[in-house]
C-alpha positions as CSV (number, residue, x, y, z in Angstrom):
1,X,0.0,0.0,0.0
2,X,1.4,3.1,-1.0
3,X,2.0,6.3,1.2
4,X,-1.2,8.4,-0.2
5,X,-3.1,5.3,0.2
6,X,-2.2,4.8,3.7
7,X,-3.3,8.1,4.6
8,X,-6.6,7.7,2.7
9,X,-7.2,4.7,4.7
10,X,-6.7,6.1,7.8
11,X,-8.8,9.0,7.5
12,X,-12.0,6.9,6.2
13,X,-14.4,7.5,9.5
14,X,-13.0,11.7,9.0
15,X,-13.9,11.4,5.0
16,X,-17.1,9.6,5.7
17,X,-18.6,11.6,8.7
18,X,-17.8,15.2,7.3
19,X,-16.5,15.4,3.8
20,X,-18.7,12.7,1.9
21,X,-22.1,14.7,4.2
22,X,-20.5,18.3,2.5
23,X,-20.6,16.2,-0.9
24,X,-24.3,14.7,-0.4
25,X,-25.3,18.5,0.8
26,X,-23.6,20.0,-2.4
27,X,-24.9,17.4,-4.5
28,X,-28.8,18.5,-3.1
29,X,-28.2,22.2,-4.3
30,X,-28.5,23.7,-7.7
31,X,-27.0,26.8,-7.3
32,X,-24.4,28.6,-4.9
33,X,-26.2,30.7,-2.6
34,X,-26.1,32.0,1.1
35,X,-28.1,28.9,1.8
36,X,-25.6,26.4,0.7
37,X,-22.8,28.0,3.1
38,X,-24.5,28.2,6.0
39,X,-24.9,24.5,5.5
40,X,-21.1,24.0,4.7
41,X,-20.2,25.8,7.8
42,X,-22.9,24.0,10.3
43,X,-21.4,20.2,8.7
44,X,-17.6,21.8,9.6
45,X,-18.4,22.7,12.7
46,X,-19.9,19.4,13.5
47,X,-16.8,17.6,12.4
48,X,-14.1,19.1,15.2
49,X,-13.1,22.1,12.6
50,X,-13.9,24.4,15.1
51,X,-16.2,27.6,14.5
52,X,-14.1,30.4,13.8
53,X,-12.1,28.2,11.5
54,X,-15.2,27.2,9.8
55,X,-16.1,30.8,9.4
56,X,-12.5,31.4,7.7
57,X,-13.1,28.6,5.5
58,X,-16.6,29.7,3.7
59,X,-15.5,33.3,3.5
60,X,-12.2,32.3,1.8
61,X,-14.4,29.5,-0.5
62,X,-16.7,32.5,-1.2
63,X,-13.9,34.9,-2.6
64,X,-12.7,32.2,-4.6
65,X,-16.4,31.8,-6.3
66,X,-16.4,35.2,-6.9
67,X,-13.2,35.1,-8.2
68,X,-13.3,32.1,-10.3
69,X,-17.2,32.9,-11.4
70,X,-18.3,29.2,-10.6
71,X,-21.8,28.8,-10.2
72,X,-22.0,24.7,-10.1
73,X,-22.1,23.8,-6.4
74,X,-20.2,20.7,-7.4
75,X,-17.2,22.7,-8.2
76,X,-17.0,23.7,-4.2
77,X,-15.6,20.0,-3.2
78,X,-12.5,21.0,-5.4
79,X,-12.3,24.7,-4.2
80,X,-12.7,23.9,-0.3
81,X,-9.7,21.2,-0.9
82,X,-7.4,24.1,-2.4
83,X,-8.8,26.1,0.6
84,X,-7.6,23.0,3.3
85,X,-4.9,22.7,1.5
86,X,-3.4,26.7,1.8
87,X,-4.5,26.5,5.2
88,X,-2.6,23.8,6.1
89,X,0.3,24.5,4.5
90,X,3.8,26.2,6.5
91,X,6.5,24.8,9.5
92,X,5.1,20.9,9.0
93,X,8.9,20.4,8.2
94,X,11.1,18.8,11.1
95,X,14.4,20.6,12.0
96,X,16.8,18.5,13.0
97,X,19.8,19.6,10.1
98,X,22.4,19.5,13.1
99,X,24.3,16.3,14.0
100,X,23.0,15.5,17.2
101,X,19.8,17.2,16.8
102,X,17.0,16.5,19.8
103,X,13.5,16.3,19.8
104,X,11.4,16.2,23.1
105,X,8.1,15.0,23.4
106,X,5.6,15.9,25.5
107,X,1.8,14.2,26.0
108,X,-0.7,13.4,28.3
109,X,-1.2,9.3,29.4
110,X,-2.7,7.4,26.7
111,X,-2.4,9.6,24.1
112,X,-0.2,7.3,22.4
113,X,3.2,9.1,23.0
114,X,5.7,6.2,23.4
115,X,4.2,4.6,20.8
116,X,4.9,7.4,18.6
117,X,8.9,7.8,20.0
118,X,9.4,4.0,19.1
119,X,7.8,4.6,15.4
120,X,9.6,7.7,14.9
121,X,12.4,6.3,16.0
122,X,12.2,2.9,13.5
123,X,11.5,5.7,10.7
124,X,14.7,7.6,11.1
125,X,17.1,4.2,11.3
126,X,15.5,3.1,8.3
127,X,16.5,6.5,6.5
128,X,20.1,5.8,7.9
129,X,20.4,7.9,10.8
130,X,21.7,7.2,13.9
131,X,19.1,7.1,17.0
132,X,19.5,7.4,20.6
133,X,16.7,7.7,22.9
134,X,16.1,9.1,26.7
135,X,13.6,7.8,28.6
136,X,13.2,11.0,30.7
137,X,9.1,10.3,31.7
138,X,10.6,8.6,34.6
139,X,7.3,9.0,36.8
140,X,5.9,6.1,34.9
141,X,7.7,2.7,34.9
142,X,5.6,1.3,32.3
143,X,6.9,4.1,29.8
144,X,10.6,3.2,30.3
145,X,9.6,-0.6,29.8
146,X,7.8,0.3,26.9
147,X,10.4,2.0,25.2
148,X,13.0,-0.1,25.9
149,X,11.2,-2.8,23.7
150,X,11.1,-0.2,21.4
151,X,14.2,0.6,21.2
152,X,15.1,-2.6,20.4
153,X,12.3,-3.2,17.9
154,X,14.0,-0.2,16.0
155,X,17.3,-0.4,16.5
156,X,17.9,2.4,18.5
157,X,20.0,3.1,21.6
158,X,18.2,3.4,24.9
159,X,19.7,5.6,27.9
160,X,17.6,5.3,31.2
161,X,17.6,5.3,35.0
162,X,15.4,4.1,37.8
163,X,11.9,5.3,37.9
164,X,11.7,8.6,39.7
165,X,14.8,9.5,38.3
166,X,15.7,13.2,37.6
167,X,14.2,13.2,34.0
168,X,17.1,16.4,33.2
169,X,19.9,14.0,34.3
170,X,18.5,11.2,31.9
171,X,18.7,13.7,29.1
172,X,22.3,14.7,30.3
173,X,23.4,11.1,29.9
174,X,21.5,10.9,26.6
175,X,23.5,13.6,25.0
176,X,26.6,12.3,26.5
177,X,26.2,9.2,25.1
178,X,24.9,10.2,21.5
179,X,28.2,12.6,21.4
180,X,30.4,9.2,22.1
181,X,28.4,7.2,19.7
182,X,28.4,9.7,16.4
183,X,24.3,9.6,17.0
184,X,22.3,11.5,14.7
185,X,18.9,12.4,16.8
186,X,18.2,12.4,20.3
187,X,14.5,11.7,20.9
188,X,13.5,12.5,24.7
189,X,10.2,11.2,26.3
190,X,9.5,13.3,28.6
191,X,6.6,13.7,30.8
192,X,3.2,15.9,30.2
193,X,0.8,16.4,33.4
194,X,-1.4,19.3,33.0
195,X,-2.7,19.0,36.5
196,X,0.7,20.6,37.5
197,X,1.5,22.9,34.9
198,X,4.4,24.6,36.9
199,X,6.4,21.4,38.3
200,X,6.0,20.7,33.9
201,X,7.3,24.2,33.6
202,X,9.9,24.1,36.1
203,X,11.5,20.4,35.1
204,X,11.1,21.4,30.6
205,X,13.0,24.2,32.0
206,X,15.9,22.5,33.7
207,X,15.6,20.1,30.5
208,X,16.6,23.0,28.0
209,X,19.1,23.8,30.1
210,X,20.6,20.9,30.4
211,X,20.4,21.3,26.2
212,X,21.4,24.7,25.8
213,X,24.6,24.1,27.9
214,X,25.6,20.5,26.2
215,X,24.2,21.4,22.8
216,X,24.2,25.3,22.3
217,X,24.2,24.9,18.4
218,X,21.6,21.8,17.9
219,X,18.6,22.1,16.5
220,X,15.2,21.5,18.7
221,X,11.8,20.4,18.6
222,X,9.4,20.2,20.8
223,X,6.5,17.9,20.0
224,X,3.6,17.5,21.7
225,X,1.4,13.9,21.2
226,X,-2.6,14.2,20.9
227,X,-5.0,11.5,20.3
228,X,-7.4,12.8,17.3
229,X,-10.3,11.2,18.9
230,X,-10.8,13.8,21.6
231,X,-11.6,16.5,19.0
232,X,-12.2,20.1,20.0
233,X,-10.1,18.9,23.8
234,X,-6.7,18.1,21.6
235,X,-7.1,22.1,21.0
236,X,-7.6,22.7,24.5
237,X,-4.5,20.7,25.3
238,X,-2.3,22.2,22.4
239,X,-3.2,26.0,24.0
240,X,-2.0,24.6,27.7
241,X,1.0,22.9,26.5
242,X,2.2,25.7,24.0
243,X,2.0,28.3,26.9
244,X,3.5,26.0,29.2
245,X,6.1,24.5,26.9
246,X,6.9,26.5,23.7
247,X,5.5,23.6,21.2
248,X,7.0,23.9,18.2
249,X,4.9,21.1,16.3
250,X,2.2,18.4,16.7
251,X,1.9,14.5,16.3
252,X,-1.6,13.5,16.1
253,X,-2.4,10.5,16.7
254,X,-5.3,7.5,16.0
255,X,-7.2,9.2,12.7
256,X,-8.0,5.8,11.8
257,X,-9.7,5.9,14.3
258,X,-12.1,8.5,14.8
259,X,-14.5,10.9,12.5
260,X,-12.8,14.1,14.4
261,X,-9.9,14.4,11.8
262,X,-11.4,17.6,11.1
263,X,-9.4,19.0,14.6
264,X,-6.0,19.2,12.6
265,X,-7.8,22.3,10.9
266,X,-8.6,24.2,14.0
267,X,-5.1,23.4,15.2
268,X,-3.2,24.8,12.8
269,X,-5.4,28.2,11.7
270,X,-6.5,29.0,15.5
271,X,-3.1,28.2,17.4
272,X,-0.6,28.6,14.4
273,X,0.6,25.4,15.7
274,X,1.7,23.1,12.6
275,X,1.4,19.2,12.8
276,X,4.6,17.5,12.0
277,X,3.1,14.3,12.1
278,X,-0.1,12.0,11.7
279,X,-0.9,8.3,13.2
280,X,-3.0,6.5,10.6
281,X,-3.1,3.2,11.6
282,X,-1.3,0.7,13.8
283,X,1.8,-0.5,12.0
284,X,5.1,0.7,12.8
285,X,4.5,2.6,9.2
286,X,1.7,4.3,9.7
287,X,3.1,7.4,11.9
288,X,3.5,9.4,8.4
289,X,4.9,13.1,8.0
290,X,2.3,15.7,7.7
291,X,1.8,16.5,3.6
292,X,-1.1,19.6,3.5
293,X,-2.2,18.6,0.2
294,X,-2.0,14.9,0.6
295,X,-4.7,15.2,3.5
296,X,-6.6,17.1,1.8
297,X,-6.7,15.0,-1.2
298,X,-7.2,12.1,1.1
299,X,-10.3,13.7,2.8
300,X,-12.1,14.1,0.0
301,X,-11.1,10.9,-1.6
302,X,-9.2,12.0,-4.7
303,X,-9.2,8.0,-6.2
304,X,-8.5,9.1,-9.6
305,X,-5.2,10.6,-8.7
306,X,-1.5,8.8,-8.1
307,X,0.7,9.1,-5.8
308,X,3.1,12.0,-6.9
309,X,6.3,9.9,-6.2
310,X,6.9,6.2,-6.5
311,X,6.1,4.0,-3.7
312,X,9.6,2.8,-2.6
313,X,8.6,0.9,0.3
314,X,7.0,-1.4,-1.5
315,X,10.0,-2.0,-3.8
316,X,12.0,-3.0,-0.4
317,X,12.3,-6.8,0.6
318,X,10.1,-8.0,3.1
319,X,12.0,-8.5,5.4
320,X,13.0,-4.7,6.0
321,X,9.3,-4.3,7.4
322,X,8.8,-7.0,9.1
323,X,11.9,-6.3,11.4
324,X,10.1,-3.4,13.0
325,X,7.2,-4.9,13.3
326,X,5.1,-6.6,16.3
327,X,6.6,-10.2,16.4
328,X,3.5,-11.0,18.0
329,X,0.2,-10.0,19.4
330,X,0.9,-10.9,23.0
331,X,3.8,-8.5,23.1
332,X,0.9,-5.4,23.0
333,X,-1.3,-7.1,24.9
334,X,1.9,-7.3,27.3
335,X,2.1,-3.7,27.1
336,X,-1.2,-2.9,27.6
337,X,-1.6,-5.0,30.6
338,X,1.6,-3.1,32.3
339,X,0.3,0.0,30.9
340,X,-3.5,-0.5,32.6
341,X,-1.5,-1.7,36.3
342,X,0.0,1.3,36.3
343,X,-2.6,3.6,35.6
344,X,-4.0,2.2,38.1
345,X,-1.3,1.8,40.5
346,X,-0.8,5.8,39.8
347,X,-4.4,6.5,40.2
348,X,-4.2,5.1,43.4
349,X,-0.9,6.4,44.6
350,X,-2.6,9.9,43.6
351,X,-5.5,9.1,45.8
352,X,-3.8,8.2,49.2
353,X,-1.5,11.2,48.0
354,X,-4.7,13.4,48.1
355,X,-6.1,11.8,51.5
356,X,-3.2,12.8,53.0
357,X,-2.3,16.6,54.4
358,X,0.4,18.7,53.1
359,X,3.0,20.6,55.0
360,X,1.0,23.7,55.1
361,X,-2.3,22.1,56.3
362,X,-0.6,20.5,59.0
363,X,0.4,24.0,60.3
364,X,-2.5,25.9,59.7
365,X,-4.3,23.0,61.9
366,X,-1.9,23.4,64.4
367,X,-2.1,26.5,64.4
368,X,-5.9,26.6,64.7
369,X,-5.5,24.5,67.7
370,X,-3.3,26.9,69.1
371,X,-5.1,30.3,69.1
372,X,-8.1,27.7,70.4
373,X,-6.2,26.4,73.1
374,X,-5.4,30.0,74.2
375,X,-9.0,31.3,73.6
376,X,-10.3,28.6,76.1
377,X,-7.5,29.8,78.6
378,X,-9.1,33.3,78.6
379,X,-12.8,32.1,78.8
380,X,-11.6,29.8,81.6
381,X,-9.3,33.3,83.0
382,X,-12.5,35.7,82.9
383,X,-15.0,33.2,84.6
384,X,-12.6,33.0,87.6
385,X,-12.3,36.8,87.4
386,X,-16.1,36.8,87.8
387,X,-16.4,34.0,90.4
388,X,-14.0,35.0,93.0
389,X,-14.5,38.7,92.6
390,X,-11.6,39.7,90.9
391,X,-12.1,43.7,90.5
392,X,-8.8,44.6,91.0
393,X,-6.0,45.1,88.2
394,X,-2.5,43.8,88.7
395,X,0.2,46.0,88.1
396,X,2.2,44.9,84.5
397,X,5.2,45.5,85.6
398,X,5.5,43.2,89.1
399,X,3.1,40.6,88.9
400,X,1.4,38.4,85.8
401,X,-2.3,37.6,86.0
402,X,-1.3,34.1,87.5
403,X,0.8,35.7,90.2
404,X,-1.5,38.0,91.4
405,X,-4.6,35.3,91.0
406,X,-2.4,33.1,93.1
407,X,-1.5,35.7,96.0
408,X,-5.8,36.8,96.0
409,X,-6.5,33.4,97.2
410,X,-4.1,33.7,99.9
411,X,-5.2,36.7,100.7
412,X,-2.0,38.5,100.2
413,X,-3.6,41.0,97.9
């Protein structure tokens, strides 16, 4: 299967849900009117594109009608794909021209970001380069485990420590070790919890550091990993993590599997964030480079046109693929297993973490018990006063309140 194909594939559920309703909706109006776009934009709205990117769209489609002088509604299809297309377009090309150049790579759990290290990883070996990777998300066991079998799968190196391991001093020994070897990329997995946004802040930050001092020169990417099928939330997540983390590109992930392909629209035209890479499928193949106008040809299902270069994948032995591939099914099932005991494990580490109180409520309650303690002393002070009569004031500066309390009983005052 060739490279367009793949991508076709994988965004069937997108092309079916929203592109082939636009062409059924087209295909029930005989002229272009205000009628028709309002339609258009309700269907791309519907489909993750987002509203104000929606908007954009029809008033750019409708310039180029104008333009153009196109009156046949079935001529849109063709104009909206140009439109996708321009959109689209600008900083989907990696940077990594320096030798070592690093890439970091942020995501949330389950979005699918070790998975997407480990493919990346297979795709740069098999263009000859020279890959070592960090496994600097060192709060999850299960990631280090995971790409460790990675790592071998693609015949990468793999530098890591224990879990809770300073993720910056994982990346330290990363560079160190791809400056020994001659290594062409560094690819970092480092962690992404945006339930702490400033421990994230404050441990990328010791990370680029760590880079800036070891590697002043190197180029750098920072890529953030987001499933497709959470729609208009992977935008919410891209606004958090670019303000957090200076994301210079996203990898999005699962479009095979979901009808919210439409999201990589809203991503790019509301955030300016471009998308480096897509997830079609679940071969180690199938994490493709971002090509504009091959998604948008692939969203409208352009069958009657070829691939613009020849398919040399397909021309390679066997054997090449197969390497990289699962050797079996139980080795995912493996991983998921570990990956589902330690979501859980986390979850519940997280929950005795919550029962229990921090450093700060322990003093306020102590000191709550404190001003309590003495406000009982004075209520306790003032009923004496009352009960035995006490009228007169001690003087501050001979006697305390106990002293002189003490010497009225014994009637020496």
């Amino acid at each position: 299967m060739g490279i367009f194909s793949r991508i076709k594939e994988g965004l069937k559920k997108t092309r079916d849900a929203i592109f082939g309703r636009i062409d059924m909706m087209l295909k029930s109006f005989t002229k272009i009117d205000d009628e028709l776009f309002e339609e258009l934009e309700e269907l791309l709205v519907m489909g993750d594109v987002g509203i104000s990117t929606s908007e954009k769209i029809c008033d750019e489609l409708k310039k180029k009608v104008k333009q153009q002088g196109i009156t046949d509604p079935k001529e849109i299809n063709r104009l909206l794909a140009d439109v996708i297309t321009e959109m689209l377009k600008g900083g989907q090309e990696l940077h990594i021209g320096t030798k070592p150049s690093i890439i970091l790579v942020i995501g949330v759990n389950g979005v699918g970001k070790t998975t997407t290290i480990g493919k990346m990883a297979a795709r740069f070996v098999n263009e000859g380069k020279k890959v070592t990777l960090a496994a600097a998300d060192t709060f999850r066991a299960a990631a280090i485990d995971q790409l460790a079998i990675w790592s071998e799968r693609a015949g990468a190196d793999l530098i890591k420590q224990n879990e809770g391991s300073d993720p910056a001093a994982v990346v330290f020994d990363a560079i160190s070790s791809a400056k020994a070897r001659g290594s062409d990329i560094i690819i970092a997995d480092t962690a992404g919890r945006l339930h702490n946004k400033k421990n994230l802040m404050a441990e990328l930050e010791k990370i680029n550091r760590i880079i800036d001092r070891e590697l002043p020169d190197a180029d750098k990417e920072v890529l953030l990993v987001l499933d497709a099928t959470t729609g208009q939330n992977a935008v919410n997540q891209t606004k958090e993590f670019r303000n957090a983390a200076g994301i210079t590109g996203i990898v999005l992930t699962k479009l095979d599997g979901t009808a919210k392909g439409g999201v990589v629209l809203a991503i790019k035209e509301e955030l300016d964030v471009p998308v480096k890479f897509i997830g079609v499928g679940e071969q180690i193949d199938d994490l493709q480079p971002f090509d504009p106008e091959q998604f948008a040809r692939a969203l409208f299902g352009a069958d009657d046109l070829e691939d613009d270069e020849p398919d040399v994948t397909e021309a390679e032995p066997e054997q090449t693929a197969e390497e990289y591939r699962p050797a079996t099914a139980d080795i995912w099932a493996q991983i998921d297993a570990e990956a589902e005991e330690e979501k859980k494990a986390n979850a519940a580490k997280e929950e005795q973490a919550e029962d229990q109180p921090t450093a700060e409520e322990i003093a306020q309650q102590k000191e709550a018990e404190r001003i309590e303690k003495e406000k009982r002393a004075e209520e306790r002070q003032s009923r004496a006063k009352k009960k035995y009569n006490w009228s007169a004031a001690p003087a501050a500066e001979t006697t305390t309140d106990d002293d002189w309390f003490e010497q009225w009983k014994k009637g020496e005052n």
